[in-house]
C-alpha positions as CSV (number, residue, x, y, z in Angstrom):
1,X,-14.6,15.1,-6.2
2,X,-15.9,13.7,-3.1
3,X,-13.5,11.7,-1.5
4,X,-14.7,8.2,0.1
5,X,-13.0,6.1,1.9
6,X,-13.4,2.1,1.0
7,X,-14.8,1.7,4.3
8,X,-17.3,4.1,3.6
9,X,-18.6,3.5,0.0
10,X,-21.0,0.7,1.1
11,X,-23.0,3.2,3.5
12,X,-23.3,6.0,0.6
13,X,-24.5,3.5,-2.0
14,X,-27.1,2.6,0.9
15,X,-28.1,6.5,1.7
16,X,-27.6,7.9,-1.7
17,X,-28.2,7.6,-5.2
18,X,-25.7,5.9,-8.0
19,X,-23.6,9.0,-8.6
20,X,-23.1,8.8,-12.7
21,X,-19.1,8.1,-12.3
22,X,-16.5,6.3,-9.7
23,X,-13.0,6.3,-9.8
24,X,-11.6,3.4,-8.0
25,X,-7.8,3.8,-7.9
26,X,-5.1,1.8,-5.7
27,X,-2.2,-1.0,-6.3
28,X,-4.5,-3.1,-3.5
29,X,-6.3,-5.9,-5.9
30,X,-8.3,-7.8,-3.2
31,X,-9.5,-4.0,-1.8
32,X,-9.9,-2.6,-5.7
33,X,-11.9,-5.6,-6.5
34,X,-13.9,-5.6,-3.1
35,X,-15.0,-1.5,-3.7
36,X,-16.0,-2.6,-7.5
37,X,-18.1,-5.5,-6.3
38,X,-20.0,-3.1,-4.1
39,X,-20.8,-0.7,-6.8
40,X,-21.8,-3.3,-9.3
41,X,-24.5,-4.7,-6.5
42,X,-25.4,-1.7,-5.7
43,X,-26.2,-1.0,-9.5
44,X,-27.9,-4.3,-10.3
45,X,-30.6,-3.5,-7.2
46,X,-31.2,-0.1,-9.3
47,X,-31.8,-1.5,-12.7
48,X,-28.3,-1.6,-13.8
49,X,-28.3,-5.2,-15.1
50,X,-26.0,-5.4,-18.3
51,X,-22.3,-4.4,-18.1
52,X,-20.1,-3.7,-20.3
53,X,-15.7,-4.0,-19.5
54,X,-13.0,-2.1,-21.9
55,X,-9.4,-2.8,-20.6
56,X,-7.7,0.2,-22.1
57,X,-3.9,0.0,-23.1
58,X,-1.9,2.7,-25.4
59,X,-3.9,1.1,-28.3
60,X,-7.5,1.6,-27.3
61,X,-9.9,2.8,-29.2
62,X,-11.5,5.6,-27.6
63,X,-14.5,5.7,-30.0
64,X,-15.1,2.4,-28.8
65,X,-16.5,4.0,-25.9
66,X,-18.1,6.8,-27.0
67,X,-20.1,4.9,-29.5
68,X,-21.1,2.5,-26.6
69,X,-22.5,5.0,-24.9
70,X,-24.6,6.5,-27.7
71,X,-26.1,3.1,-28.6
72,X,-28.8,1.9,-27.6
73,X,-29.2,-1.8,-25.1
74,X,-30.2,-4.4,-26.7
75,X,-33.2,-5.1,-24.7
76,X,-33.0,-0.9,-23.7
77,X,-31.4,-1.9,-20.1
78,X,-29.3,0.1,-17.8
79,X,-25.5,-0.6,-18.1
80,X,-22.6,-0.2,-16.0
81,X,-19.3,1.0,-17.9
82,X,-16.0,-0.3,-16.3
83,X,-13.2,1.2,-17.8
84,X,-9.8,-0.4,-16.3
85,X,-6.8,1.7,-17.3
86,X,-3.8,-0.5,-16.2
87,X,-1.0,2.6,-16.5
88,X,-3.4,5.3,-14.9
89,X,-2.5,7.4,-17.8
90,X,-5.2,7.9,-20.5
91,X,-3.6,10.0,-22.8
92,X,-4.4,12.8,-25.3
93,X,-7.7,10.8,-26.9
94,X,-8.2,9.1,-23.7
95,X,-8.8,12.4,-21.7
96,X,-11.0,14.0,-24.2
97,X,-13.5,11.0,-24.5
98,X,-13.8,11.5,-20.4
99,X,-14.5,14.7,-20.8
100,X,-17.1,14.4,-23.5
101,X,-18.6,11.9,-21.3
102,X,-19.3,13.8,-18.5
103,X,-20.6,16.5,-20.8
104,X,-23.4,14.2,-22.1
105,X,-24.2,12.2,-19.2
106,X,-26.9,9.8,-19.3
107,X,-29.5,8.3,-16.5
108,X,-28.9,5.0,-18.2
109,X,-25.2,4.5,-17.7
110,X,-22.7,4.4,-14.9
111,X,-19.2,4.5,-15.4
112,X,-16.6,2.8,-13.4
113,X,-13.1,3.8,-13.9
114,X,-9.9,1.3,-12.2
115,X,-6.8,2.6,-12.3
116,X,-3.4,1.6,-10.2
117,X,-2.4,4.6,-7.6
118,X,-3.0,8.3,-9.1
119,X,0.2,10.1,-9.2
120,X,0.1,13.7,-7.6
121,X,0.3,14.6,-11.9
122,X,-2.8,13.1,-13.1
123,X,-4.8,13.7,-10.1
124,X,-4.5,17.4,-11.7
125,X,-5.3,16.3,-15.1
126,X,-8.3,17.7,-16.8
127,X,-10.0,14.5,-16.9
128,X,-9.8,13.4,-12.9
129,X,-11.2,17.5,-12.5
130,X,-14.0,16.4,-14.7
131,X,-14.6,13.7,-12.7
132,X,-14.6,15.9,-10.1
133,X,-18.1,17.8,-10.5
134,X,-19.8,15.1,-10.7
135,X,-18.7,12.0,-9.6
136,X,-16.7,10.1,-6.3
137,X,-12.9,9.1,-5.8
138,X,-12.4,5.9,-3.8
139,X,-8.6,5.6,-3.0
140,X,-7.6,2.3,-2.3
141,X,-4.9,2.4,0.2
142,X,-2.9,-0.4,1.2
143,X,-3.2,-2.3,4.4
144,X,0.5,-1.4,6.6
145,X,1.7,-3.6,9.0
146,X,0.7,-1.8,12.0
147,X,-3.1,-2.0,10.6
148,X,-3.3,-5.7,9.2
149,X,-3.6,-7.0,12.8
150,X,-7.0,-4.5,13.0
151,X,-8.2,-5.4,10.0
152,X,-8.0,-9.6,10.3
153,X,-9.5,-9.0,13.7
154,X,-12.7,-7.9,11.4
155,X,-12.4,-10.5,8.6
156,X,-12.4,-13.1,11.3
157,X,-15.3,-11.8,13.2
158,X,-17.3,-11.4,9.8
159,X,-16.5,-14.9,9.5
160,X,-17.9,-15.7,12.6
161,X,-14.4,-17.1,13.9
162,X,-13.3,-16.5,17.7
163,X,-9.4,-15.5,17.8
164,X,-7.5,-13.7,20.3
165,X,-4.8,-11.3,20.0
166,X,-2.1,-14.3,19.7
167,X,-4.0,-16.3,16.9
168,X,-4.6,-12.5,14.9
169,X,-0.6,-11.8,15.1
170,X,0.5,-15.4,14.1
171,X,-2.0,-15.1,11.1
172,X,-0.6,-11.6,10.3
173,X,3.1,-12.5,10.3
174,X,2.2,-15.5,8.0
175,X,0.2,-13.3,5.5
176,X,2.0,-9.9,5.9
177,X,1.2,-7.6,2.4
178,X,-1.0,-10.6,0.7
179,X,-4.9,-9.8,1.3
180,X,-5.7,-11.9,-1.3
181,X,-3.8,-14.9,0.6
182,X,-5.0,-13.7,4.0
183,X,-9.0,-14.2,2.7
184,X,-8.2,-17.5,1.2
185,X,-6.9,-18.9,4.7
186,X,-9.7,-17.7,6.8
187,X,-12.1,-19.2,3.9
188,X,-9.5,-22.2,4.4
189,X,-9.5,-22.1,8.3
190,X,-14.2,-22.5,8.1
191,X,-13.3,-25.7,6.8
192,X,-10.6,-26.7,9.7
193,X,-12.1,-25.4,12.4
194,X,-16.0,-25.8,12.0
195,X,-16.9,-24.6,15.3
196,X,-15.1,-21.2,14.7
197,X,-13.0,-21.0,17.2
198,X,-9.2,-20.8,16.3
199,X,-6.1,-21.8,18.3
200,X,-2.3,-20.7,17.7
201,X,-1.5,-24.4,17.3
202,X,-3.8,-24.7,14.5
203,X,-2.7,-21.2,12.7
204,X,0.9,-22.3,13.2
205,X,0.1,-26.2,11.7
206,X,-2.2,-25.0,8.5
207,X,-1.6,-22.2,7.6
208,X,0.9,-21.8,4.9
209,X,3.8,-18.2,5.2
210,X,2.3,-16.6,2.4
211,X,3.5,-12.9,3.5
212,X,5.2,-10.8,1.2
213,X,8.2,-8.2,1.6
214,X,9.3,-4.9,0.2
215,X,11.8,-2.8,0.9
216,X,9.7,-0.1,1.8
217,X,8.4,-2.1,4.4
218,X,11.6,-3.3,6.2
219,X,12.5,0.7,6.3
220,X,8.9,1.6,8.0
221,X,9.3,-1.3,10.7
222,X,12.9,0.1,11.7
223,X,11.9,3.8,11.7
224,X,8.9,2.6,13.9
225,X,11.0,0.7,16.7
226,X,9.9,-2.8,15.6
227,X,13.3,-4.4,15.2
228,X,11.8,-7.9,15.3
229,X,9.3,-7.0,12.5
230,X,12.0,-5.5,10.5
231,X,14.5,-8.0,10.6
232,X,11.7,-11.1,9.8
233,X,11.4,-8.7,6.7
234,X,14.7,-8.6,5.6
235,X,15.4,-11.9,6.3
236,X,11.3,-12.5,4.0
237,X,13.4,-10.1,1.5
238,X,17.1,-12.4,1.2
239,X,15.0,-15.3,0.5
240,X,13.2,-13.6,-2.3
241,X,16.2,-12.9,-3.6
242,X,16.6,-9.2,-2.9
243,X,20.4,-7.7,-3.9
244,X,21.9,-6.6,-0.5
245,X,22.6,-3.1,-2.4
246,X,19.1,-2.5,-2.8
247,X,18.5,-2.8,0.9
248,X,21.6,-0.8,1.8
249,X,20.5,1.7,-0.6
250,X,17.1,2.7,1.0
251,X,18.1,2.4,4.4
252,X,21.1,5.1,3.7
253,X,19.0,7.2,2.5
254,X,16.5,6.9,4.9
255,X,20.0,7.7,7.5
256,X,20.7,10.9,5.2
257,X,16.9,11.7,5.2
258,X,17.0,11.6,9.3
259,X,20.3,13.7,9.8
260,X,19.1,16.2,6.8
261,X,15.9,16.7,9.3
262,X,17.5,16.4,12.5
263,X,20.0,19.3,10.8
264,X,17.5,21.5,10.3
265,X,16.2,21.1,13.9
266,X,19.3,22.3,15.2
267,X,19.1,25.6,13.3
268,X,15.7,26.2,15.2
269,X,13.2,24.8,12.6
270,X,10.1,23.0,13.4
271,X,10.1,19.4,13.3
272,X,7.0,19.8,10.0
273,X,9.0,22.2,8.1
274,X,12.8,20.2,8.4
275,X,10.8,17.2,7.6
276,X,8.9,18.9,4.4
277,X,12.1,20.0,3.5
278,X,13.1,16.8,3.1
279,X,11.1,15.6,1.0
280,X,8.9,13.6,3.9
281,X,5.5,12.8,2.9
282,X,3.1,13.7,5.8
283,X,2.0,10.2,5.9
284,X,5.4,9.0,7.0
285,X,6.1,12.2,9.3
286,X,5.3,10.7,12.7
287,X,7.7,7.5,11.7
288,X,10.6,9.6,11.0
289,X,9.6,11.5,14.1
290,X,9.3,8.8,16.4
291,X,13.1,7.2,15.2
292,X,14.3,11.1,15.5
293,X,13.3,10.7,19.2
294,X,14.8,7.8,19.5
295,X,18.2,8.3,17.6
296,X,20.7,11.1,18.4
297,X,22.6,12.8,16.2
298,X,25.9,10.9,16.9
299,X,24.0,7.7,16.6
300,X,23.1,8.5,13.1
301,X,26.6,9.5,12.4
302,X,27.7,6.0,13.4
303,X,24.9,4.4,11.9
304,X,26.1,6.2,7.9
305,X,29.2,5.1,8.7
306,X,27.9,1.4,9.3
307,X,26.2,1.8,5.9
308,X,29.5,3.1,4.6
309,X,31.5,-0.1,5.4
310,X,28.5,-2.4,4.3
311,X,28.9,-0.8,0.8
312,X,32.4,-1.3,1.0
313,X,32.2,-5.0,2.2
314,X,29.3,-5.7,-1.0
315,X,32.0,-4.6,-3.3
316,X,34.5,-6.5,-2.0
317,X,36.9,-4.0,-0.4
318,X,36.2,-5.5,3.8
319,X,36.6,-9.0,4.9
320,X,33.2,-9.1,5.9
321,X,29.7,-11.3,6.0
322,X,27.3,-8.0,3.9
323,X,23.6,-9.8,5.4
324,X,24.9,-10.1,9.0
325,X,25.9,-6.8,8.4
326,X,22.6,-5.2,7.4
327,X,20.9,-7.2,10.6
328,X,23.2,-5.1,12.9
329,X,22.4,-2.4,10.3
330,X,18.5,-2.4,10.8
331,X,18.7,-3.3,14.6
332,X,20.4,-0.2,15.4
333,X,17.9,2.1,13.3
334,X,15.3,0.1,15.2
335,X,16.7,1.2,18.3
336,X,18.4,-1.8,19.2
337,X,22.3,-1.7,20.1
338,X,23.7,-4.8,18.8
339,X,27.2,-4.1,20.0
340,X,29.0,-1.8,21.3
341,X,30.2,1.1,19.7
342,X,33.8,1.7,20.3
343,X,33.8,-2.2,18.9
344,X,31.6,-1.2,15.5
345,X,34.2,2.0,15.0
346,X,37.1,-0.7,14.9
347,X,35.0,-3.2,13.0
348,X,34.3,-0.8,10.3
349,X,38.5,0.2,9.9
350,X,38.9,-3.7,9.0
């Protein structure tokens, strides 16, 4: 299947035929619904005016399909087919009407398939290969923390707004992991500031914190040196309610993740290898190698220990305050020495 990015999908709809299939996958709704809106108008300027939506659930009715497809338009007009699969898995019945789809293609239809994030599992299934010969994968991919300042720049500047660097990062921090909020302040922010040029004063007075936190997040921003970034998330993620064990429990394993590498390093392996080993995904390779740089191996030792004596303190064994705990925690994997660490060691024996 030929891969295209989002970013790309608007200039092969304008230099190539309607292929007869898309796959749209990714857990990005603003970004899944842009890419879809781009292949319907690109289909409406070819003829395609009538379409036709199935959401498809463990009940579905794949002859539903099928039959669609076989019959006729009413007034004998080109359709597009969305298919939106909300698991990503389409089953036994499910996989075979895809492939008897793509066996008996027709000029008159073009399907669009939505699905949430393909797992490594189904992107070898036999109905994704189908897909494959003759059709395009668009994966959605979300919009990190290190990008969203990039891509508000280029919201704002299709909006015709004027923001420097300062107004971009205030608007980030208040919209951090919600597109969909993001778009409806800059639609918001034509109304306030009519003459499209945009102030920190006026970001900070209307627009509303919107952002949203994960835990996956808070580990990124530490492993990349940003300790302010990290700690604004875990304090986003104690105000959502978050249990302090879930936090402790991905950034120990993150520690364990960085000594298992940093191990493996010492026995003369390469950096890629230690790190496959690990079970690193080569998207977040240069992270764990940037904090490797950062962190030595004693720090790392200390910093398990520190996670040690949180877990100890969440269960009620230390006389201890388990947030304030997992600041110092995160500071120190973001680089940052919060104390010193002959006074941590004797902390932790309390």
């Amino acid at each position: 299947m030929a891969r295209l990015h989002s970013d790309q999908l608007q200039q092969s709809l304008n230099k190539q035929p309607l292929a007869p299939i898309y796959l749209i996958s990714g857990d990005e709704i603003l970004l899944v619904q842009e890419a879809c809106d781009v292949i319907r108008q690109a289909a409406r300027a070819s003829g395609f005016t009538e379409r036709e939506c199935y959401y498809v659930d463990k009940q579905f009715d794949w002859s539903i399909l099928l039959s669609s497809v076989n019959s006729l338009s009413l007034f004998g007009d080109k359709r597009i087919i969305e298919l939106r699969i909300d698991s990503g898995k389409l089953g036994a019945d499910g996989s075979k009407a895809i492939l008897t789809y793509v066996e008996n293609i027709s000029e008159d239809n073009v399907l669009v398939v939505i699905t949430p994030k393909l797992d490594s599992g189904t992107r070898r299934s036999k109905w994704v290969k189908a897909i494959d010969k003759v059709g395009y994968w668009v994966p959605i991919w979300p919009i990190s923390a290190s990008q969203l300042p990039r891509w508000l720049g280029q919201r704002l500047q299709q909006a015709g707004f004027k923001a420097n660097s300062q107004v971009i990062e205030l608007l980030a921090t208040r919209v951090e992991g919600n597109l969909l909020a993001a778009c409806q302040e800059i639609e918001k922010l034509k109304l306030l500031a009519p003459d499209r040029c945009l102030s920190p004063e006026l970001i900070a007075n209307s627009v509303a914190d919107s952002a949203r936190y994960d835990v996956f997040s808070l580990v990124d921003k530490a492993l990349s040196g940003d300790s302010r970034g990290a700690v604004r998330t875990l304090n986003g993620l104690r105000s959502d309610g978050t249990e302090p064990l879930t936090i402790l429990w991905s950034l120990g394993r993150e520690i364990r993740t960085l000594m298992g590498v940093y191990d493996e390093m010492e026995q003369g392996q390469s950096f890629s290898w230690a790190a496959k080993n690990a079970g690193v995904w080569e998207k977040r390779q240069p992270l764990v190698q940037r904090a490797l740089h950062r962190l030595s191996q004693k720090q790392l030792t200390l910093l398990l220990r520190q996670a040690n004596g949180i877990d100890k303190t969440i269960k009620g064994l230390r006389n201890a305050n388990a947030w304030n705990e997992l600041i110092e925690l995160t500071l120190n994997l973001s680089g940052v020495q919060s104390i010193h660490p002959h006074n941590q060691r004797l902390s932790l024996q309390l």
